[in-house]
C-alpha positions as CSV (number, residue, x, y, z in Angstrom):
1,X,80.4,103.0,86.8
2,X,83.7,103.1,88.6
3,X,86.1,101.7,85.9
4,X,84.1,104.3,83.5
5,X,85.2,107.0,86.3
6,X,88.7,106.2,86.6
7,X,89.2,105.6,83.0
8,X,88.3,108.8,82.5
9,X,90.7,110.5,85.0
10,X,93.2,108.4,83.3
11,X,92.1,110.1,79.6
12,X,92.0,113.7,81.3
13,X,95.4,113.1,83.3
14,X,97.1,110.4,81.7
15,X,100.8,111.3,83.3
16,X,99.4,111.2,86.9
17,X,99.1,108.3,88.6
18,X,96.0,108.1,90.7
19,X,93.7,107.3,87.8
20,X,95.7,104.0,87.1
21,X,95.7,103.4,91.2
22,X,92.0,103.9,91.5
23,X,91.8,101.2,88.2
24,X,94.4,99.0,89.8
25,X,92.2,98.6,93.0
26,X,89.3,98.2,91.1
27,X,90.5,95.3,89.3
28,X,92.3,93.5,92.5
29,X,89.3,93.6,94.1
30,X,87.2,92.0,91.2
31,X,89.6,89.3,91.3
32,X,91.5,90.9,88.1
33,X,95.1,90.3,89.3
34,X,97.1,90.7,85.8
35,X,95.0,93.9,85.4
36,X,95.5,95.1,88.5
37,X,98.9,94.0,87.9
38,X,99.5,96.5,84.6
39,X,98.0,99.1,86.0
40,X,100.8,99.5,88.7
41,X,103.3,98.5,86.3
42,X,101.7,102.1,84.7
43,X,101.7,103.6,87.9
44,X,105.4,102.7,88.7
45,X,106.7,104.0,85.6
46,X,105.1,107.5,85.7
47,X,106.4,107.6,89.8
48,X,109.3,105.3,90.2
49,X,110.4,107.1,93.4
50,X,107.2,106.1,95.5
51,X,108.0,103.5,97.3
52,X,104.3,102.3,98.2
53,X,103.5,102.4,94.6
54,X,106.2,99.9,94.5
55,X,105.6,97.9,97.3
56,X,101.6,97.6,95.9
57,X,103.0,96.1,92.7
58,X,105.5,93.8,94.4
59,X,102.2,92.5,96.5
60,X,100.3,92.0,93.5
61,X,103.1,90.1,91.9
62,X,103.5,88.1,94.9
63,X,99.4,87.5,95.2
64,X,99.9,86.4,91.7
65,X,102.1,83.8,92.6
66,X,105.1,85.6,90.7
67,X,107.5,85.7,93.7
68,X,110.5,86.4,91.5
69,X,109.3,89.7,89.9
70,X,107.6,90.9,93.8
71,X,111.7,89.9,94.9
72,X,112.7,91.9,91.8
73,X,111.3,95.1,92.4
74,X,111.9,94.9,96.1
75,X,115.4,94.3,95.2
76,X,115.6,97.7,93.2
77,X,113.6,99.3,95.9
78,X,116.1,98.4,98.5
79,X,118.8,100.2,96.3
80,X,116.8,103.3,95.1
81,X,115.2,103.7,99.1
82,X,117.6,101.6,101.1
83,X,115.9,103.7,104.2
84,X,112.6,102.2,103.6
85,X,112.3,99.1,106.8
86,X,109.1,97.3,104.8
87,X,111.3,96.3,101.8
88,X,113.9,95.0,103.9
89,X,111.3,92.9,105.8
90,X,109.9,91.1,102.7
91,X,113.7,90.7,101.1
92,X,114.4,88.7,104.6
93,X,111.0,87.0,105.1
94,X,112.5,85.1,101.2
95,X,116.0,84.4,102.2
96,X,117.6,81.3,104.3
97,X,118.8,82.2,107.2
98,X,122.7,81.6,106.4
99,X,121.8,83.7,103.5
100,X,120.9,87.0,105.7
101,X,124.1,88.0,106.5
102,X,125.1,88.2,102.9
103,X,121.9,90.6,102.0
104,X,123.3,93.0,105.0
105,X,126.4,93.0,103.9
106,X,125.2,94.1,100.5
107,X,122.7,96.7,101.7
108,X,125.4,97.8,104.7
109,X,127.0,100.5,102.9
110,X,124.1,102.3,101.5
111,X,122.5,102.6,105.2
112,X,125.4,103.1,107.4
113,X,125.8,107.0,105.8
114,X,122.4,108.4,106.6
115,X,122.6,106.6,110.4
């Protein structure tokens, strides 16, 4: 009944995103990660600047066990919202810690101007 609900949202608004977020929780919480998973990948492509639409497909990458593609797109998030704390976090919850210093060094510039 749900999935037939959202699915239709999705066919009567398919450039907005909720519809494909209200599928994408449906099908994490049936267990349905690589579902789950393309529907943000939808969802991220329609709003690219939303960073919790981002950080929800980075956790369902890293729930998948796909730690390189959740790094990925906190990676691009860090450069496209370098203001946004919970992406910096999860990059430094990843990296060794000699290899900190060189991810502030690279992010340094882009934050120092709106300080």
């Amino acid at each position: 009944e749900a999935e037939k609900a959202w699915t239709r949202v999705t066919e009567l608004q398919p450039y907005a995103a909720q519809g494909y977020v209200g599928l994408a929780h449906l099908y994490a919480s049936r267990g349905d990660g690589a579902a789950a998973i393309r529907m943000m990948q939808r969802v991220v492509g329609l709003a690219p600047d939303n960073a919790g639409y981002q950080q929800a497909l980075a956790r369902l990458y890293e729930q998948s066990g796909n730690r390189a593609l959740a790094r990925q797109v906190y990676q691009r998030l860090a450069v496209r919202q370098p203001t946004e704390a919970y992406t910096f976090y999860k990059l430094g919850e990843w990296t060794r810690p000699h290899d900190r210093a060189q991810i502030w060094e690279a992010f340094l510039p882009h934050l120092s101007y709106r300080f």
